[in-house]
mmCIF file as Biopython writes it, N, C-alpha, C and O atoms, coordinates in Angstrom:
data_model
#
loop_
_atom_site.group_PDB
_atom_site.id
_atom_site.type_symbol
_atom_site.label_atom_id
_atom_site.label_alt_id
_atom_site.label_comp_id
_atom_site.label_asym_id
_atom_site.label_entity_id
_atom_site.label_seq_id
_atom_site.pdbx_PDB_ins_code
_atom_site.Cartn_x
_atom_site.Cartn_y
_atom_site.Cartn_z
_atom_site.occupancy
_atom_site.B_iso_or_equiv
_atom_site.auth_seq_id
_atom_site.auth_asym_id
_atom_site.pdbx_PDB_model_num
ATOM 1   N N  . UNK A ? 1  ? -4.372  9.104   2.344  1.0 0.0 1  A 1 
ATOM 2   C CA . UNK A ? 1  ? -4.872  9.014   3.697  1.0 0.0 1  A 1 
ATOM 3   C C  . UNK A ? 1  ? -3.705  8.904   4.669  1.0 0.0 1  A 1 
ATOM 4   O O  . UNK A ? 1  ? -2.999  7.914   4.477  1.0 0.0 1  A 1 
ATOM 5   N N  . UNK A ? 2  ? -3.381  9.628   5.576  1.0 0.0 2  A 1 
ATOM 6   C CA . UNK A ? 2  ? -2.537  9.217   7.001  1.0 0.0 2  A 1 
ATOM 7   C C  . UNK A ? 2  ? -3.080  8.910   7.907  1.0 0.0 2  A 1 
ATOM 8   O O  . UNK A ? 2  ? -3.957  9.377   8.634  1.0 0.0 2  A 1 
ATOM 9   N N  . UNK A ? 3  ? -2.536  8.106   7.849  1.0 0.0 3  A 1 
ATOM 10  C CA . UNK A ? 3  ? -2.174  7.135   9.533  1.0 0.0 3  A 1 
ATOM 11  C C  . UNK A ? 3  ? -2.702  7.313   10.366 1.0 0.0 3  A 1 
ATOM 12  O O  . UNK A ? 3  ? -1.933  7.918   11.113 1.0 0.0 3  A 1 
ATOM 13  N N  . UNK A ? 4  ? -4.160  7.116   11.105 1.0 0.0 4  A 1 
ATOM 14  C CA . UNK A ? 4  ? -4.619  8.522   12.376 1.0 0.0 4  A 1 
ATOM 15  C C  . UNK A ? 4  ? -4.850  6.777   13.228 1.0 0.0 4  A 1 
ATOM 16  O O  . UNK A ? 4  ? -5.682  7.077   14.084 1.0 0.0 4  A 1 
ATOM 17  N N  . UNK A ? 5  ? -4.644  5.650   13.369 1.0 0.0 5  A 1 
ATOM 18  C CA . UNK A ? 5  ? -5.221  4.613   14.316 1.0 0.0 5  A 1 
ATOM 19  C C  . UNK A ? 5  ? -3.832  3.816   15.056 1.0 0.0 5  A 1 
ATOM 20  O O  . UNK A ? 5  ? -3.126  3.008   14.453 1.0 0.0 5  A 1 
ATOM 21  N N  . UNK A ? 6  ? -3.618  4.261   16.550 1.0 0.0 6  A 1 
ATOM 22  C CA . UNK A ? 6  ? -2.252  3.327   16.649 1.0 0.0 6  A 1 
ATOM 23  C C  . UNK A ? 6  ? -2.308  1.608   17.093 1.0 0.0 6  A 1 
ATOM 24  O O  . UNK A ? 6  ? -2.411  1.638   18.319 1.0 0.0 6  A 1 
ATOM 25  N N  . UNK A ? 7  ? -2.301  1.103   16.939 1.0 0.0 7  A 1 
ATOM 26  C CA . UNK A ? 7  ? -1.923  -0.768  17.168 1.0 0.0 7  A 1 
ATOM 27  C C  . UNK A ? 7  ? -2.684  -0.746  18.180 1.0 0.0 7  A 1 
ATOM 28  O O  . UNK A ? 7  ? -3.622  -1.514  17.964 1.0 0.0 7  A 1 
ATOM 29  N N  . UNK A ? 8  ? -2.791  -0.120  19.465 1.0 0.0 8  A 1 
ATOM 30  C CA . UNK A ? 8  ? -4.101  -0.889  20.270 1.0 0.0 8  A 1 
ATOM 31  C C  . UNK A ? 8  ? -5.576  -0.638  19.795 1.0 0.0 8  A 1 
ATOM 32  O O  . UNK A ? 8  ? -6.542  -1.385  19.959 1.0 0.0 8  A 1 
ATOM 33  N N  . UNK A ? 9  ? -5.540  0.339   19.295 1.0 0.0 9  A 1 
ATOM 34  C CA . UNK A ? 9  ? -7.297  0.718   18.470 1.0 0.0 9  A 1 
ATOM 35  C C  . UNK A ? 9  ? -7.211  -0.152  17.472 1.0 0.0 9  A 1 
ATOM 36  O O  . UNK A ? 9  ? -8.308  -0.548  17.078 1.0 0.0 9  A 1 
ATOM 37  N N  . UNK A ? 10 ? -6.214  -0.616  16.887 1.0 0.0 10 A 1 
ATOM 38  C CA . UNK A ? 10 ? -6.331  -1.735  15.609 1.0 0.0 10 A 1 
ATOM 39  C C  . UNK A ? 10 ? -6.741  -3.131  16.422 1.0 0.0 10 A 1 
ATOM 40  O O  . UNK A ? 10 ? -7.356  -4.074  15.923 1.0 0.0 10 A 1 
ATOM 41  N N  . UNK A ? 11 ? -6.233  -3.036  17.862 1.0 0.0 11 A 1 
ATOM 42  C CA . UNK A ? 11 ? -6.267  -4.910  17.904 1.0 0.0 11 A 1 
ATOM 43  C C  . UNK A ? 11 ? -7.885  -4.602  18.754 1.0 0.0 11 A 1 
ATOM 44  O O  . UNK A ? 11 ? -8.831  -5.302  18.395 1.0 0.0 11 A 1 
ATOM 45  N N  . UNK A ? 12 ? -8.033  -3.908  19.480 1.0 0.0 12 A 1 
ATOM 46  C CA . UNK A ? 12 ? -9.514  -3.490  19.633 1.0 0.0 12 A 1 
ATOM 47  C C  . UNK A ? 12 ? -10.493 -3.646  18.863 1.0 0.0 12 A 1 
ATOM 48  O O  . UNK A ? 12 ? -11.462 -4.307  19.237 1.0 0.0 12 A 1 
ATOM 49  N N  . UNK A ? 13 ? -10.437 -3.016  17.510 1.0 0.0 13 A 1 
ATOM 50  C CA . UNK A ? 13 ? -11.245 -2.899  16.666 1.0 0.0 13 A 1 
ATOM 51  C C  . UNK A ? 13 ? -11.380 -4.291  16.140 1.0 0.0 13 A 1 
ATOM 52  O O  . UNK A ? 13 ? -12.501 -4.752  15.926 1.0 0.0 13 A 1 
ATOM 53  N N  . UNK A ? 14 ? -10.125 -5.092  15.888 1.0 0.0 14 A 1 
ATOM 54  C CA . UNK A ? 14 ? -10.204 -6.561  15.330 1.0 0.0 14 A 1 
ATOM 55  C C  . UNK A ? 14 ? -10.848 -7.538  16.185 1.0 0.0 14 A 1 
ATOM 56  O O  . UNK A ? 14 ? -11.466 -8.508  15.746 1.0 0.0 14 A 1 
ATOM 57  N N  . UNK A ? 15 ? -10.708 -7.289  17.310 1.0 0.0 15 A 1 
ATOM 58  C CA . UNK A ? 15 ? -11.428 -8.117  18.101 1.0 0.0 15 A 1 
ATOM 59  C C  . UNK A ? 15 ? -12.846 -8.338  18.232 1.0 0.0 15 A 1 
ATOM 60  O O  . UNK A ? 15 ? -13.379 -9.447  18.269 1.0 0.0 15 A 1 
ATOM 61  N N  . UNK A ? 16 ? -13.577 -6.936  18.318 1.0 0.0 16 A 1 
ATOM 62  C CA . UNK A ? 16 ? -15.006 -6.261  18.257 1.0 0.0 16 A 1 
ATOM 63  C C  . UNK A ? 16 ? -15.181 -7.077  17.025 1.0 0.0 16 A 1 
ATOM 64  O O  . UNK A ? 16 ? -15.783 -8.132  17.221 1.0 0.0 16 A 1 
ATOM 65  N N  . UNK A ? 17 ? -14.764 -6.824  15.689 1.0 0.0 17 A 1 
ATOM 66  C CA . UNK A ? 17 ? -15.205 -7.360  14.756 1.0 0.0 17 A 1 
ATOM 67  C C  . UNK A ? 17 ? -15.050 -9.045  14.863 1.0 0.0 17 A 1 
ATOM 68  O O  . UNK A ? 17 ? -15.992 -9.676  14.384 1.0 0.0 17 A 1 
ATOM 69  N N  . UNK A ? 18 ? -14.033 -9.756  15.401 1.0 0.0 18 A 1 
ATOM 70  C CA . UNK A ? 18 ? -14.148 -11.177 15.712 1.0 0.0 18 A 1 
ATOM 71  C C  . UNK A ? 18 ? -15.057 -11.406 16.060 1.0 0.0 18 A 1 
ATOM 72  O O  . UNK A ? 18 ? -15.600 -12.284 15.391 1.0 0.0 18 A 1 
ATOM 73  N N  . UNK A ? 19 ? -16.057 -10.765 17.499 1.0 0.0 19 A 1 
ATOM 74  C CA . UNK A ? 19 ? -17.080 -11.480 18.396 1.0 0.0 19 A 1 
ATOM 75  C C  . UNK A ? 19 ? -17.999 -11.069 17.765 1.0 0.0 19 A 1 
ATOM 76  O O  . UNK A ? 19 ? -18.906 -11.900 17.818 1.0 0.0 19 A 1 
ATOM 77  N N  . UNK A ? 20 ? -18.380 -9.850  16.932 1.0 0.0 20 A 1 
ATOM 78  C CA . UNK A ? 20 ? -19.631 -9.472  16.044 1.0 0.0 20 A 1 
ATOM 79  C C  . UNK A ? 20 ? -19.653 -10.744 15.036 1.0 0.0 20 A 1 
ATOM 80  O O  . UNK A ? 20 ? -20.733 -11.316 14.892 1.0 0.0 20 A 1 
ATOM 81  N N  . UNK A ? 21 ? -18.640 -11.163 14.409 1.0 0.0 21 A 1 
ATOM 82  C CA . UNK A ? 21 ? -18.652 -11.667 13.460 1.0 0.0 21 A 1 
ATOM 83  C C  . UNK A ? 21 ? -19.001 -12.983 13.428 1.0 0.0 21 A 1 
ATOM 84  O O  . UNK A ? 21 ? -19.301 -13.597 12.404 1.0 0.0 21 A 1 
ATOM 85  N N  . UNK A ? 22 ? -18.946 -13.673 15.150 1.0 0.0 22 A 1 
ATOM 86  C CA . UNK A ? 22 ? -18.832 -14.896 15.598 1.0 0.0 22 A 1 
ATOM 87  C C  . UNK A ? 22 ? -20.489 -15.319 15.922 1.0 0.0 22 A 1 
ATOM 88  O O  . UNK A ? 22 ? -21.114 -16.379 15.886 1.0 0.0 22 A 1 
ATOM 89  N N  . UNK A ? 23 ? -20.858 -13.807 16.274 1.0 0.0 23 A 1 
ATOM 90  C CA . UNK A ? 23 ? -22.476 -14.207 16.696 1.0 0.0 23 A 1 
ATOM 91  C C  . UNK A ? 23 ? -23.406 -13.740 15.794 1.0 0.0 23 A 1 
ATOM 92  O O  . UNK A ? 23 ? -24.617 -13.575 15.942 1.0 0.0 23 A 1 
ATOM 93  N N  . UNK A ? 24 ? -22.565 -13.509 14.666 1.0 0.0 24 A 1 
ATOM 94  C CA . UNK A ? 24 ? -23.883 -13.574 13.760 1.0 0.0 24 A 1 
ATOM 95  C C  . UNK A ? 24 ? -23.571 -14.733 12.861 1.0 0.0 24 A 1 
ATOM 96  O O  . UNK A ? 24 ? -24.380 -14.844 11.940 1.0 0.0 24 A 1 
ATOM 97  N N  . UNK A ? 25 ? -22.585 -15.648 12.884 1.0 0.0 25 A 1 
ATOM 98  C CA . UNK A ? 25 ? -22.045 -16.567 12.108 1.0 0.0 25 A 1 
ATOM 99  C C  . UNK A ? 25 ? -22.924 -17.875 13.033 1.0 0.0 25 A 1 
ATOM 100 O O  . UNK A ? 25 ? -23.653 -18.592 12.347 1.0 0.0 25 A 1 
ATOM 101 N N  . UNK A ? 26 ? -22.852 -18.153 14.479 1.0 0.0 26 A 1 
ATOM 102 C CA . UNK A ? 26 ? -23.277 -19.281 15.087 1.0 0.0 26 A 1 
ATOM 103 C C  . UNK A ? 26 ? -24.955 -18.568 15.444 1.0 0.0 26 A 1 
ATOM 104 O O  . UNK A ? 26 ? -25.409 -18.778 16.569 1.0 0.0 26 A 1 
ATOM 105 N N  . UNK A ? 27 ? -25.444 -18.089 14.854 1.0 0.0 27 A 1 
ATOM 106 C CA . UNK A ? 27 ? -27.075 -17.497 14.937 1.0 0.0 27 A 1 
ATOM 107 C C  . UNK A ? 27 ? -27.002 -16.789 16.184 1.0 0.0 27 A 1 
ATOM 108 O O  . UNK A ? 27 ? -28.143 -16.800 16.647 1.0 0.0 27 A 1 
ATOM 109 N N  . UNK A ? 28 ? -26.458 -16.363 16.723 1.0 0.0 28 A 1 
ATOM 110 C CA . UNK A ? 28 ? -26.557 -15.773 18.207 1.0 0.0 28 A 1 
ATOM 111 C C  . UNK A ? 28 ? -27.461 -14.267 17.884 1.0 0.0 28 A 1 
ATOM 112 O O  . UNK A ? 28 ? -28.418 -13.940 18.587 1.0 0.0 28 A 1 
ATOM 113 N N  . UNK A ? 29 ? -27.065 -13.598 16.930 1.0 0.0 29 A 1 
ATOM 114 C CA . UNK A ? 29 ? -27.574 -12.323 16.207 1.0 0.0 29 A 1 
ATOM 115 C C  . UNK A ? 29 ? -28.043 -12.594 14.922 1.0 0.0 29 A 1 
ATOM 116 O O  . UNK A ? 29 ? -27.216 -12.784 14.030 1.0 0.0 29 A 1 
ATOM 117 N N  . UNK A ? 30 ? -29.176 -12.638 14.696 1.0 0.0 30 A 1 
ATOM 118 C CA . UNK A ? 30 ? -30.357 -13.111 13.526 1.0 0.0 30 A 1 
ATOM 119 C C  . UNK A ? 30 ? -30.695 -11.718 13.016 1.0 0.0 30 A 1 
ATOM 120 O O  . UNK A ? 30 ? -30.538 -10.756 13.768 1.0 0.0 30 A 1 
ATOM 121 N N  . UNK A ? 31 ? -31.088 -11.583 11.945 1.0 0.0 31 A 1 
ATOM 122 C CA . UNK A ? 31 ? -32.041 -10.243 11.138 1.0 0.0 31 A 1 
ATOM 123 C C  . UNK A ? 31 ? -31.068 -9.741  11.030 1.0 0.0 31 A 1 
ATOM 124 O O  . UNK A ? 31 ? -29.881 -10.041 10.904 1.0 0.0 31 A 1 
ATOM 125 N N  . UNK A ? 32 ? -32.199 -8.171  11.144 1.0 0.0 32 A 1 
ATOM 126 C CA . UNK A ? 32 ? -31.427 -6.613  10.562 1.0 0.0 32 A 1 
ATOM 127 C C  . UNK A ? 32 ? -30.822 -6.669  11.780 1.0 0.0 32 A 1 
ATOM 128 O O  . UNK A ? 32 ? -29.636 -6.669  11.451 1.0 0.0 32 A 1 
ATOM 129 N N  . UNK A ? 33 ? -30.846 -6.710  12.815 1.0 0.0 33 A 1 
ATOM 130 C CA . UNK A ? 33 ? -29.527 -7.228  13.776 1.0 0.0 33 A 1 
ATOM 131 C C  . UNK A ? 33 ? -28.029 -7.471  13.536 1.0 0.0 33 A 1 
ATOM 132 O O  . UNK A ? 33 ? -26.978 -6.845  13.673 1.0 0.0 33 A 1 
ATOM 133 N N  . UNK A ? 34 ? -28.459 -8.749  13.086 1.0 0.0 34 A 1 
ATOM 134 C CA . UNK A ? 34 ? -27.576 -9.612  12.251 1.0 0.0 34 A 1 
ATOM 135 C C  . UNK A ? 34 ? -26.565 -8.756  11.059 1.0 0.0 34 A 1 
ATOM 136 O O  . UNK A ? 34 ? -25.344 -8.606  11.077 1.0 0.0 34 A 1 
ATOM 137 N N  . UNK A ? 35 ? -27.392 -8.362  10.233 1.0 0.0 35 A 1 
ATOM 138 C CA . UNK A ? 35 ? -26.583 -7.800  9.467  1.0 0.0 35 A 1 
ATOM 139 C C  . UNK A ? 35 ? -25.756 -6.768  9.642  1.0 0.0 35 A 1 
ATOM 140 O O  . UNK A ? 35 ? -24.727 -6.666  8.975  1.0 0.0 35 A 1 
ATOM 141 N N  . UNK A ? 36 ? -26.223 -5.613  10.844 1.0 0.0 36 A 1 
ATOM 142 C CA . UNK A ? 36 ? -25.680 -4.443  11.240 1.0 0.0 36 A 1 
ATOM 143 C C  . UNK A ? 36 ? -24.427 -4.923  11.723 1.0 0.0 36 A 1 
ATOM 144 O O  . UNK A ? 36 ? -23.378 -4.280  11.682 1.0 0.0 36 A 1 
ATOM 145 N N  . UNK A ? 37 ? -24.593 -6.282  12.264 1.0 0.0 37 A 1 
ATOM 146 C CA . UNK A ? 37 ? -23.589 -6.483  13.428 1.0 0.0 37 A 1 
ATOM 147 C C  . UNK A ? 37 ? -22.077 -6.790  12.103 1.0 0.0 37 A 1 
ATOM 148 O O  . UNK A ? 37 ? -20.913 -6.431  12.278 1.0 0.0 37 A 1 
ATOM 149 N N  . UNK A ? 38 ? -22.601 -7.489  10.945 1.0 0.0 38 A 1 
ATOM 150 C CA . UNK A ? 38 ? -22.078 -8.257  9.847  1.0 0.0 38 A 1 
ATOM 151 C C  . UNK A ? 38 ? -21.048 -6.986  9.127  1.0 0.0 38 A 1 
ATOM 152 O O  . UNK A ? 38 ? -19.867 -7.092  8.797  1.0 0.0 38 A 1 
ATOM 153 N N  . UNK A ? 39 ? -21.823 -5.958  9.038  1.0 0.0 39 A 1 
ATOM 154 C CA . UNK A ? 39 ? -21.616 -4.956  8.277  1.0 0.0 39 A 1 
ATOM 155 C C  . UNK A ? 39 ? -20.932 -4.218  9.216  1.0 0.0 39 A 1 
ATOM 156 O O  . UNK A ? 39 ? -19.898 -4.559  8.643  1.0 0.0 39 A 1 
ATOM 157 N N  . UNK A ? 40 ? -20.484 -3.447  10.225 1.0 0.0 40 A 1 
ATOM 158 C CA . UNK A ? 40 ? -20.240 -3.554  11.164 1.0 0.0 40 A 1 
ATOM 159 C C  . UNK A ? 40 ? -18.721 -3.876  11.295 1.0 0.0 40 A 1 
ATOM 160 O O  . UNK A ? 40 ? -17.754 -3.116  11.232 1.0 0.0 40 A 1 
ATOM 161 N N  . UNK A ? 41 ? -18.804 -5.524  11.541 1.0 0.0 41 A 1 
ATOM 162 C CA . UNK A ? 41 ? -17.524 -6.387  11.685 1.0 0.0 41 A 1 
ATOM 163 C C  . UNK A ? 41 ? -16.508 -5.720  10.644 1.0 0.0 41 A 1 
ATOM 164 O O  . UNK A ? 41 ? -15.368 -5.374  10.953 1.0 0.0 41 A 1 
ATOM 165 N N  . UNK A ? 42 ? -17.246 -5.542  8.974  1.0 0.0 42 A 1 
ATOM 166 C CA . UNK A ? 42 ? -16.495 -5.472  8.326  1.0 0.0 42 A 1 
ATOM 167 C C  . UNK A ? 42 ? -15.893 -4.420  8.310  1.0 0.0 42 A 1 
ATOM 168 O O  . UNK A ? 42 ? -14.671 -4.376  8.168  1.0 0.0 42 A 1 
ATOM 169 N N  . UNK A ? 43 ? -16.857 -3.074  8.496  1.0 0.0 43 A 1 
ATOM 170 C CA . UNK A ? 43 ? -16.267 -1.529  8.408  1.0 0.0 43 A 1 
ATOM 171 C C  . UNK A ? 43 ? -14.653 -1.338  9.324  1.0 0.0 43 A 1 
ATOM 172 O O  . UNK A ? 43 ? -13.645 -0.715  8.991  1.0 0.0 43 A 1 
ATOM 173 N N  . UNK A ? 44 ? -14.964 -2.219  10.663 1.0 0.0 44 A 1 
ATOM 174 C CA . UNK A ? 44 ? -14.175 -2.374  12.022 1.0 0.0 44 A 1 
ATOM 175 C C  . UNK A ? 44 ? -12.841 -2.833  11.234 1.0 0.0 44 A 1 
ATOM 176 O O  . UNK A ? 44 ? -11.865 -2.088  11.312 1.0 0.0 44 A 1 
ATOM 177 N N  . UNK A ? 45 ? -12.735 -4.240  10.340 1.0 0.0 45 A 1 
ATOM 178 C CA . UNK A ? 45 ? -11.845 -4.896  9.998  1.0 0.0 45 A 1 
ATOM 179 C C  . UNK A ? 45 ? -10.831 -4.208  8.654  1.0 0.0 45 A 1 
ATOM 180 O O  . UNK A ? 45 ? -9.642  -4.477  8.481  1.0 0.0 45 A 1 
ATOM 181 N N  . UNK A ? 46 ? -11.706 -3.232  7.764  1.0 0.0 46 A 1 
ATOM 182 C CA . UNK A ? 46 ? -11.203 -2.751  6.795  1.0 0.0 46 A 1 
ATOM 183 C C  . UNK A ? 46 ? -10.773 -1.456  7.418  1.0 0.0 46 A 1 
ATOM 184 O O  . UNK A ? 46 ? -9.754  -1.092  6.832  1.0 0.0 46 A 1 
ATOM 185 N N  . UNK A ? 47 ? -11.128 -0.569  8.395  1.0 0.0 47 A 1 
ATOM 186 C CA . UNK A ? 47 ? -10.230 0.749   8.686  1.0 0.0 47 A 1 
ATOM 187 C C  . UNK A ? 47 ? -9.183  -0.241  9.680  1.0 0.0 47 A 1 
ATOM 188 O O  . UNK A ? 47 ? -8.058  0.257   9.648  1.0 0.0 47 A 1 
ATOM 189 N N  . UNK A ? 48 ? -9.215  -1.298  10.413 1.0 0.0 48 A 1 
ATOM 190 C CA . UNK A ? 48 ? -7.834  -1.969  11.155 1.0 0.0 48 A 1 
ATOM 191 C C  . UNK A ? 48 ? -6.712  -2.181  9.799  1.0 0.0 48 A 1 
ATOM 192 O O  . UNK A ? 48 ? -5.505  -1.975  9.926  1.0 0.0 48 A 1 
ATOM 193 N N  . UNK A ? 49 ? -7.046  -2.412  9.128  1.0 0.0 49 A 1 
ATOM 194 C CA . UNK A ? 49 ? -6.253  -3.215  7.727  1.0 0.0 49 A 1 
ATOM 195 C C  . UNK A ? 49 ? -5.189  -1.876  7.291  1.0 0.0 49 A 1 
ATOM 196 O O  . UNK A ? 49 ? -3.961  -1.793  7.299  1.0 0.0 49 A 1 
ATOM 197 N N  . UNK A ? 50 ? -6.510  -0.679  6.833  1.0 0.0 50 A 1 
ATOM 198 C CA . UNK A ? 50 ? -5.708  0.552   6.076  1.0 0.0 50 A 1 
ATOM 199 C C  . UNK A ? 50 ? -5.320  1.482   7.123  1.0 0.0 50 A 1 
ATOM 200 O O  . UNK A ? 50 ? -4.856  2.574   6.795  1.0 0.0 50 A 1 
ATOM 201 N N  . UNK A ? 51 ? -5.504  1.065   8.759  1.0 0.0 51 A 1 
ATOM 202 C CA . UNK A ? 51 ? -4.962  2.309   10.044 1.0 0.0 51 A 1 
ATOM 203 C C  . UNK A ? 51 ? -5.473  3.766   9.703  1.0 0.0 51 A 1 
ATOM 204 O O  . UNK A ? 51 ? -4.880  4.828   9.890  1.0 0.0 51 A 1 
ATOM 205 N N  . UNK A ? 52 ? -6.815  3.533   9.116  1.0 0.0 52 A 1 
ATOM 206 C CA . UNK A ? 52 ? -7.396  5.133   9.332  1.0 0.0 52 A 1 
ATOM 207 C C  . UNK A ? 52 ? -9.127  5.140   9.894  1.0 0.0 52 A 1 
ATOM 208 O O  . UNK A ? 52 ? -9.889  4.174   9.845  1.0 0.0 52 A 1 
ATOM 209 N N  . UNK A ? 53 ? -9.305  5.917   10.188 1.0 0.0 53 A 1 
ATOM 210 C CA . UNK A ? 53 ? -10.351 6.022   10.740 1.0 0.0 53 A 1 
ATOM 211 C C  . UNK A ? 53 ? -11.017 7.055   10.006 1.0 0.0 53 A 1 
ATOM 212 O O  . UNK A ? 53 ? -10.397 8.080   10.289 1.0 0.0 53 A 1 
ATOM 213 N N  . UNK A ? 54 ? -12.083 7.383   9.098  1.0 0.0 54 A 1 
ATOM 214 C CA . UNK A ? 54 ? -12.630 8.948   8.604  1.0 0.0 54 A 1 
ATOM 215 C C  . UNK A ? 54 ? -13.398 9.224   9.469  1.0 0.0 54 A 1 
ATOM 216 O O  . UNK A ? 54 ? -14.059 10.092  8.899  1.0 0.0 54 A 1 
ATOM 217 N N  . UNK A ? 55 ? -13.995 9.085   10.875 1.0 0.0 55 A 1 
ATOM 218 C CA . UNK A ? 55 ? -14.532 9.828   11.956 1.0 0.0 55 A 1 
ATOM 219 C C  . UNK A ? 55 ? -13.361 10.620  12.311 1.0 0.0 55 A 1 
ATOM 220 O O  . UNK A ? 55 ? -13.358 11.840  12.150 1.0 0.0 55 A 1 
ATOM 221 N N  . UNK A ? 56 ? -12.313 9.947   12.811 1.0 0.0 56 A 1 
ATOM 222 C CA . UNK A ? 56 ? -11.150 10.788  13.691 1.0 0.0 56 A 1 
ATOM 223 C C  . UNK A ? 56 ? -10.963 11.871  13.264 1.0 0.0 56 A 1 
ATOM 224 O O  . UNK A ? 56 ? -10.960 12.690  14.183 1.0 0.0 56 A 1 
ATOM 225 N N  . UNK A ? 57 ? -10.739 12.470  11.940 1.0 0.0 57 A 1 
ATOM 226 C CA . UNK A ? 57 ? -10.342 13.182  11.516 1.0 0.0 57 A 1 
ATOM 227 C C  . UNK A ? 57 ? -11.117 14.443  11.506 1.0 0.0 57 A 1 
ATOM 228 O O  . UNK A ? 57 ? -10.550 15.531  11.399 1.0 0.0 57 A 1 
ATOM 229 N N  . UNK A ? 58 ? -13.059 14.259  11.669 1.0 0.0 58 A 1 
ATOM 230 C CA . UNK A ? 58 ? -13.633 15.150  11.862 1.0 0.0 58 A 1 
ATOM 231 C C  . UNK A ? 58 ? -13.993 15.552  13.234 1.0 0.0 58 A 1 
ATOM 232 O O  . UNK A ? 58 ? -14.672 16.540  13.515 1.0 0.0 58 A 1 
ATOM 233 N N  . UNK A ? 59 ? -13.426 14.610  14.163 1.0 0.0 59 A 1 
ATOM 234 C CA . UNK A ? 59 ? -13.193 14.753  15.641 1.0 0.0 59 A 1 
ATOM 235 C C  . UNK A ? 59 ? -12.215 15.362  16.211 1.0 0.0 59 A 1 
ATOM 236 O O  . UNK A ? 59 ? -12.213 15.907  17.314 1.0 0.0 59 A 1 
ATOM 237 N N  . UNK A ? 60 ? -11.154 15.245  15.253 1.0 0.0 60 A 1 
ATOM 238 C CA . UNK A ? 60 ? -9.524  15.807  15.923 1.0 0.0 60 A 1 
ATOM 239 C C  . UNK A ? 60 ? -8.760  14.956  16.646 1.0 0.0 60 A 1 
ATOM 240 O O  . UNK A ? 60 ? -7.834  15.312  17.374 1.0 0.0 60 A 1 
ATOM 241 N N  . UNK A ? 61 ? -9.164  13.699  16.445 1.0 0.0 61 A 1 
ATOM 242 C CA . UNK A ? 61 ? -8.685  12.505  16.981 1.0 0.0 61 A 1 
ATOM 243 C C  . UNK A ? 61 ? -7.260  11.860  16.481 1.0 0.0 61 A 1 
ATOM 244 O O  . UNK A ? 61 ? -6.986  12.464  15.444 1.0 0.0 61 A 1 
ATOM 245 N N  . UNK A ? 62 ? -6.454  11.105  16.703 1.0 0.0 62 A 1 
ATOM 246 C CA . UNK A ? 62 ? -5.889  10.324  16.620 1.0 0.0 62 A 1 
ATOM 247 C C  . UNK A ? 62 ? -4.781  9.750   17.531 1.0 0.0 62 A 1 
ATOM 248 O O  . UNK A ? 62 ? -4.047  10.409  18.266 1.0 0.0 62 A 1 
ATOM 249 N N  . UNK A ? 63 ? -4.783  8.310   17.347 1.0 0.0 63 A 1 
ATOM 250 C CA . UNK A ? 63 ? -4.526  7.267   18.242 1.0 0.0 63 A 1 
ATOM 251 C C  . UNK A ? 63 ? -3.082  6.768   17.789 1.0 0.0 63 A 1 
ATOM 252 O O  . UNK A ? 63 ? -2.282  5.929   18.205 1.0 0.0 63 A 1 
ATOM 253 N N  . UNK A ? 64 ? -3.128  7.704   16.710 1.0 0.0 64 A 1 
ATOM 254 C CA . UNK A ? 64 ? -1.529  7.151   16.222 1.0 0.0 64 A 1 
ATOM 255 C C  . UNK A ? 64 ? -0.112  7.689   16.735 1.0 0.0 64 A 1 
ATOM 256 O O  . UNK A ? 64 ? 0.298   8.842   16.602 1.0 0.0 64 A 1 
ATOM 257 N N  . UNK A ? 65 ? 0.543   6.642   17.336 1.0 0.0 65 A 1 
ATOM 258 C CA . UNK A ? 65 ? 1.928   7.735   17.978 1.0 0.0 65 A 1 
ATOM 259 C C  . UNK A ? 65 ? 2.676   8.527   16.923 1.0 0.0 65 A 1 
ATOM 260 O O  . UNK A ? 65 ? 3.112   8.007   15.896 1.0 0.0 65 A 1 
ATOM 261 N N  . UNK A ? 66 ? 2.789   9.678   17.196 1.0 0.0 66 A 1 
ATOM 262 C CA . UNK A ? 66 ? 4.001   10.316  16.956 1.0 0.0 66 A 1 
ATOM 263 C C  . UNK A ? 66 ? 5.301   9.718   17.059 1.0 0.0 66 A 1 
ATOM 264 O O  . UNK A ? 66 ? 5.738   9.383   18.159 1.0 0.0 66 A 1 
ATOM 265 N N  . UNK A ? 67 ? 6.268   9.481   15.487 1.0 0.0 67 A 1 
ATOM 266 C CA . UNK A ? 67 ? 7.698   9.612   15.225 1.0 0.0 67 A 1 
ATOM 267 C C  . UNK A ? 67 ? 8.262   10.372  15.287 1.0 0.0 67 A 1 
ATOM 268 O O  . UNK A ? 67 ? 7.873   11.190  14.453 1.0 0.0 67 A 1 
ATOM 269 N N  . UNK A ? 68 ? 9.136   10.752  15.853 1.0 0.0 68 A 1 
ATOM 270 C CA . UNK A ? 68 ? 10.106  11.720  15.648 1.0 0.0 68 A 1 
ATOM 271 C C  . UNK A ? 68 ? 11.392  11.548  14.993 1.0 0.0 68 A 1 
ATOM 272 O O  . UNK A ? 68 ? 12.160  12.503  14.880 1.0 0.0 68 A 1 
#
């Protein structure tokens, strides 16, 4: 897999997953709600971890800078 997510879509994405993760942890988001939000958090937290995204790639996307 390469690299397609650069450091602000990572701290974005970690964050989203913090406050998802926060309101379904203090009951704020209950049910199938709840879980989407749960499931969700995690998808957000595991493509921040490995910096890829598999949407981007069928979009033509990426957020990752160029090295030269």
């Amino acid at each position: 897999m390469k690299k397609n997510m650069g450091s602000t879509d990572k701290v974005i994405r970690l964050s989203a997953a913090a406050i998802l993760a926060a309101l379904y942890f203090t009951g704020t988001v209950t049910g199938t709600l709840g879980i989407v939000a749960l499931v969700a958090a995690g998808v957000f937290t595991l493509t921040s971890l490995v910096s890829f995204c598999p949407i981007y790639p069928i979009l033509g996307i990426s957020t990752c800078s160029v090295k030269k």
